[in-house]
N, C-alpha and C positions, 0 to 999 in steps of 0.2 A: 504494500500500500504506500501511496505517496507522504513521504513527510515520517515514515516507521520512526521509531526510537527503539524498540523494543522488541522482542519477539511477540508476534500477532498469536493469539490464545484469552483463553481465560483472565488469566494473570493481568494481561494489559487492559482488555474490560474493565477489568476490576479499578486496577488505576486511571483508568479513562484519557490510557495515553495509546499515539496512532502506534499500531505494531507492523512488522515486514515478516510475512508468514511464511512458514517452513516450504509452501509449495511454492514461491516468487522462485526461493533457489535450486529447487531442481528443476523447475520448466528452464531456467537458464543454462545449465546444467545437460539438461536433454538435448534443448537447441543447441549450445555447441559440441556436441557429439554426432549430432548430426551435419552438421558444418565439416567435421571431422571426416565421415561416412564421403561424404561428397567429396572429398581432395582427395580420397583414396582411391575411390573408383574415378575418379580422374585424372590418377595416375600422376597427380603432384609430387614434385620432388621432397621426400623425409618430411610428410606433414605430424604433425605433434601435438595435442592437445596439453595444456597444464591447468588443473585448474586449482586456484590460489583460495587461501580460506575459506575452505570447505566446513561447514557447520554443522548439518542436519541430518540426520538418517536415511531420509527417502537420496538426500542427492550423494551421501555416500554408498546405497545401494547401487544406484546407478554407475558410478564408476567404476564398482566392483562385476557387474555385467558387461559392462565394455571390455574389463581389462582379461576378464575370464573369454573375452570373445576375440580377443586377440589385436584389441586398438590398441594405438599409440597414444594412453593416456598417461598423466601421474598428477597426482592430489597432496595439497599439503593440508595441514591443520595448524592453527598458533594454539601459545601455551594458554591462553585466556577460555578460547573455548574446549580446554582438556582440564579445564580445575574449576569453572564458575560455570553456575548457571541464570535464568532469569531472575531469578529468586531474591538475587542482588540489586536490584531496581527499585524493590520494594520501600526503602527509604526515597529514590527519587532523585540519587545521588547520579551527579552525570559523569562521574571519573569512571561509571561502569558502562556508558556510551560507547557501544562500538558497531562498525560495521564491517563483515553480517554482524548482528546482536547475539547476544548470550543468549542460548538456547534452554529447553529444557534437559533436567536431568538423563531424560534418555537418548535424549543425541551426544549428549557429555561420553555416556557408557559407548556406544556406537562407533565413536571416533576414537576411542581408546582401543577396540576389536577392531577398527578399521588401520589401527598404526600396527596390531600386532599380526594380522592377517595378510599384511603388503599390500591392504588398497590404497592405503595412505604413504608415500615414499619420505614425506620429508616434515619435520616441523621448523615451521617459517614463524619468527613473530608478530611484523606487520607494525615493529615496532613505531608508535606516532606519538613523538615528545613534544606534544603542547604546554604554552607554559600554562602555569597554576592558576594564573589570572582568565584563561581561554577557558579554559574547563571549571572555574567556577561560577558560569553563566550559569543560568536555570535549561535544564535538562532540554528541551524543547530546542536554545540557544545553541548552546553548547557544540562546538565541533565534536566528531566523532574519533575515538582513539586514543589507545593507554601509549605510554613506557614501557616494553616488557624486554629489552634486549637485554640486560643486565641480569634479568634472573631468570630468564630459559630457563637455563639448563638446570641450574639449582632446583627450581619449581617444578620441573619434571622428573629431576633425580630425586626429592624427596615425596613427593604426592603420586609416582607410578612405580616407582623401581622398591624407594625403601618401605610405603605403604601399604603397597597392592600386591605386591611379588614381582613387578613387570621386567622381564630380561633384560640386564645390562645391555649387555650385547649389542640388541634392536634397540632400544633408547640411545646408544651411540651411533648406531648407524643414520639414526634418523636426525641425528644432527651435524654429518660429514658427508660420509658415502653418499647418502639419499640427495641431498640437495646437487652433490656432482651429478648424480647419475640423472637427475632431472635438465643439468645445465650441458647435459653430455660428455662430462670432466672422466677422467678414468680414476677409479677408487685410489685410493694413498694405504699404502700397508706402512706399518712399524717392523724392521728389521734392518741389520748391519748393513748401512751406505746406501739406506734409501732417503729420503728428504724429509728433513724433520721439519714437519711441520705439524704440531699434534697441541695438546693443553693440559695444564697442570692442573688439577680439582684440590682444594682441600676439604676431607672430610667432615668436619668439624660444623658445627652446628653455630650459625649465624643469622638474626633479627634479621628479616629486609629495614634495609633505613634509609628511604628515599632520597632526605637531606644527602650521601655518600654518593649519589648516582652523577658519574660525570654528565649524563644527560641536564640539558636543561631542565627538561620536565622533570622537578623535585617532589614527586607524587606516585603513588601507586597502590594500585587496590590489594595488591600483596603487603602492602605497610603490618608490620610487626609481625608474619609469620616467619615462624622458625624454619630454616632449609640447609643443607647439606649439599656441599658438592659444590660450594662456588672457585671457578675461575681463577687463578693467581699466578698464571704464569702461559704466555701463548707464543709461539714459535710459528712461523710460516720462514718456508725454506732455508732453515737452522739461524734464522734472526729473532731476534725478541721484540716484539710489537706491542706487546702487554704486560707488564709488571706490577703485583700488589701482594707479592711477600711481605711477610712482616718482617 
């Protein structure tokens, strides 16, 4: 619907705010697969579908039919719509403004079977560092889009891998390999005299604190949860680009 804030359901009735329903993105979804359909029997050179924050159930079944049908698609998810759902609106607060919108809980689960099932290749965050003054319009106002580059991976390393049981493994891949293999890059392995270019985690259990974010955007709806796994050391081709050892 024109004007959505919110995931279209119940919930947004309730607060009598316009919602963007779960079936906007998969008719979108369908159409371009079928765009897809058409380059191929047309014999276009390496046509490719990607489709970028993917949210919803119905339009991650679809990808999963396509890919089980042997197109040239691949799907990401950010870490927003793998840890929140609409549920968060409920106050009205527009720091949880995003587009697509926070869905419900069962698309939350969906997209988690969709990262471990290989319908989803990659987690992108989508990160959009507004400043604090921009997002504390009233909700309606309010640009759309969080901060979330900074705590990826920590968010995903403690809310699916230390929480759920979810394979290290595939949580690594989904934030290296996958996004190569989406850009066409060829995977990077670790061993003797290959290119270091890999990241240091420390395990250790750390407050999100917004204030610390070199992002402008000194905000984030993860503000004060506890996480594991952050970042403190990043190498690309045996340089250091990143440093935050203590």
């Amino acid at each position: 619907r024109r004007g959505g804030v919110m995931n279209d359901g119940p919930l947004a009735d309730l607060l009598g705010l316009p919602g963007n329903p779960p079936e906007a993105e998969a008719a979108r979804v369908a159409r371009d697969l079928e765009v897809l359909r058409y380059a191929l029997r047309r014999g276009q050179a390496r046509p490719h579908l990607h489709v970028q924050h993917l949210s919803t159930r119905r339009a991650l079944e679809l990808v999963r039919e396509a890919k089980r049908a042997g197109l040239p698609v691949t799907a990401e998810a950010t870490p927003h719509h793998l840890t929140l759902t609409e549920e968060a609106l409920k106050g009205f607060d527009p720091l949880f403004k995003v587009a697509p919108p926070l869905r419900a809980g069962e698309d939350v689960e969906a997209l988690i079977e969709g990262l471990l099932d290989g319908t989803l290749d990659a987690v992108a965050t989508d990160h959009a560092p507004h400043t604090q003054a921009e997002k504390e319009m009233d909700l309606l106002r309010a640009p759309f889009g969080i901060p979330s580059l900074e705590v990826a991976f920590p968010l995903l390393y403690t809310e699916l891998y230390r929480k759920r049981g979810f394979p290290l493994k595939r949580l690594v891949e989904l934030f290296t390999d996958g996004p190569r293999k989406v850009l066409g890059l060829p995977p990077l392995h670790l061993e003797v005299g290959a290119e270091a270019s890999l990241v240091l985690l420390d395990p250790k259990e750390h407050p999100v604190d917004p204030k610390a974010f070199a992002s402008k955007a000194r905000f984030s709806p993860w503000a004060g949860w506890v996480l594991e796994g952050w970042p403190v050391l990043t190498l690309v081709e045996g340089r250091i680009v990143h440093e935050a050892l203590e």
